[in-house]
C-alpha positions in Angstrom: 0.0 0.0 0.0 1.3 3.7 -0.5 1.4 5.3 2.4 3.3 8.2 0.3 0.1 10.1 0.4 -0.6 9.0 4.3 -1.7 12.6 6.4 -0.3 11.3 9.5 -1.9 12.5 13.2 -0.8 12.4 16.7 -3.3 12.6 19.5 -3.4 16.3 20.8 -2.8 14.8 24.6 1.1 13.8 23.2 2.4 17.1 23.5 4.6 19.3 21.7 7.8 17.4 21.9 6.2 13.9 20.8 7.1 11.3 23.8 5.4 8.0 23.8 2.6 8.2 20.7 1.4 6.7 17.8 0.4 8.0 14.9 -2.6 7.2 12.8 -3.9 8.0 9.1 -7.4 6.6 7.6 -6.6 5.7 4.1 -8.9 3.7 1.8 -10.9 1.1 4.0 -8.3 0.8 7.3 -6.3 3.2 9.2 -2.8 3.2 9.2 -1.2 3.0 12.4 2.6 3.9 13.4 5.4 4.8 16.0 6.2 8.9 16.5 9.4 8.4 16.8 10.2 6.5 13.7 8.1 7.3 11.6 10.0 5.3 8.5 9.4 2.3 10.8 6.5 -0.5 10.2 3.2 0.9 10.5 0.3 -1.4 11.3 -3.0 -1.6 8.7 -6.2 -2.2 10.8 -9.8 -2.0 9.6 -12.1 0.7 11.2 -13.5 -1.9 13.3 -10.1 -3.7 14.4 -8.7 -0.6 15.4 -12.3 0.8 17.4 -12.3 -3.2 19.0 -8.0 -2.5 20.3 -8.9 1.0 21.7 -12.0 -0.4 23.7 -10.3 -3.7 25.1 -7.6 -1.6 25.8 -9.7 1.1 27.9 -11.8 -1.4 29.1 -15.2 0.8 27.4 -16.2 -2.3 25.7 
């Protein structure tokens, strides 16, 4: 997949000097997942649903 065209975002609670984040971008049919701080790393391709299913296991809001 290209990410080449990827708008990459960081959650607004990382702060100004990055830290501990990931990144996401919603391309065509999943979302793009990655580390801040290498961003030419792997990044992780989740459907909308994967990646809503992760966030609420992971906060417990499921």
């Amino acid at each position: 997949m290209d990410l080449t065209i990827a708008k990459w975002r960081r959650s607004s609670y990382s702060g100004p000097n990055g830290g501990n984040c990931v990144e996401l971008a919603g391309l065509h049919g999943v979302v793009a997942v990655r580390d801040s701080k290498v961003p030419d790393g792997p990044v992780l391709l989740l459907t909308r649903a994967a990646l809503r299913g992760a966030v609420q296991t992971a906060t417990g809001t499921h």
